[in-house]
N, C-alpha and C positions, 0 to 999 in steps of 0.2 A: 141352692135353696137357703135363705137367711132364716134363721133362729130367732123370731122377731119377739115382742111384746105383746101379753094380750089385751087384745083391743076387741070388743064385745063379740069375740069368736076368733078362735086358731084356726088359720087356714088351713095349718098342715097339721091336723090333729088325723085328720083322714085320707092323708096321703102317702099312699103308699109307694110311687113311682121309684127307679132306680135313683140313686144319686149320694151326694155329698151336705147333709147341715152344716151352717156355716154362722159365725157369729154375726148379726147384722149391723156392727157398729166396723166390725177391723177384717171383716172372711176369716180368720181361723179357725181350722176347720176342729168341727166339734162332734159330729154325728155321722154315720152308715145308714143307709134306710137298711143293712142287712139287720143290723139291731134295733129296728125298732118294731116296737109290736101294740097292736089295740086293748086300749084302757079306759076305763069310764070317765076319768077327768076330761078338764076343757084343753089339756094338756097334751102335745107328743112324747110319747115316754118311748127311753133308750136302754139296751140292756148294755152298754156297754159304751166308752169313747172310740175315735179315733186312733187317736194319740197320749200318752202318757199325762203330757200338759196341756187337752186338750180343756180339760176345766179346774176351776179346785174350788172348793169345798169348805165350808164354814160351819159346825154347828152352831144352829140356830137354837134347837131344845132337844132334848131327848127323842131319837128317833127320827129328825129331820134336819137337814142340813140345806144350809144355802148353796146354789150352787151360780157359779160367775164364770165368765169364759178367762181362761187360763194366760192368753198374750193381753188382754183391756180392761179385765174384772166387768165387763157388760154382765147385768144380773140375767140369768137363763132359765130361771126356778128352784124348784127345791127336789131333794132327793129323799124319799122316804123308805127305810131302810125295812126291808124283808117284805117288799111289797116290789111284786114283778109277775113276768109268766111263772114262773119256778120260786121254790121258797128258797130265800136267800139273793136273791136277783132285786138287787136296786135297779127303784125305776129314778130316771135323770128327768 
């Protein structure tokens, strides 16, 4: 599953199937669907990476960060900090 841009609807905002997210520019791999869980944004939101280098991370302003894939800098959204299923759980 590619990790795509939103374009007037995320398709995988609602998809819960097994698998692996992937950057849609280079596949490296970035998401679990075990981590990811439903959120009111137009968003998939992730409680966790992959892999270590699976993104990184820019703040943007207090409390949100840019977030880009880790091997291409493909921009993937932002990460808003203490917002998740559980407090303290960044959503990706």
């Amino acid at each position: 599953m590619s990790f795509c841009s939103f374009v007037g609807g995320e398709v995988f905002k609602d998809h819960f199937k097994p698998g692996i997210y992937v950057c849609s520019k280079c596949d490296h791999e970035l998401f679990s669907s075990r981590s990811k869980y439903e959120h009111s944004s137009p968003w998939p939101a992730f409680t966790e990476t992959i892999h270590e280098n699976s993104v990184s991370k820019f703040k943007e302003r207090p409390g949100a960060y840019k977030v880009k894939c880790g091997k291409c800098g493909n921009g993937l959204g932002h990460e808003f900090v203490n917002d998740g299923p559980a407090k303290g759980v960044s959503r990706f």
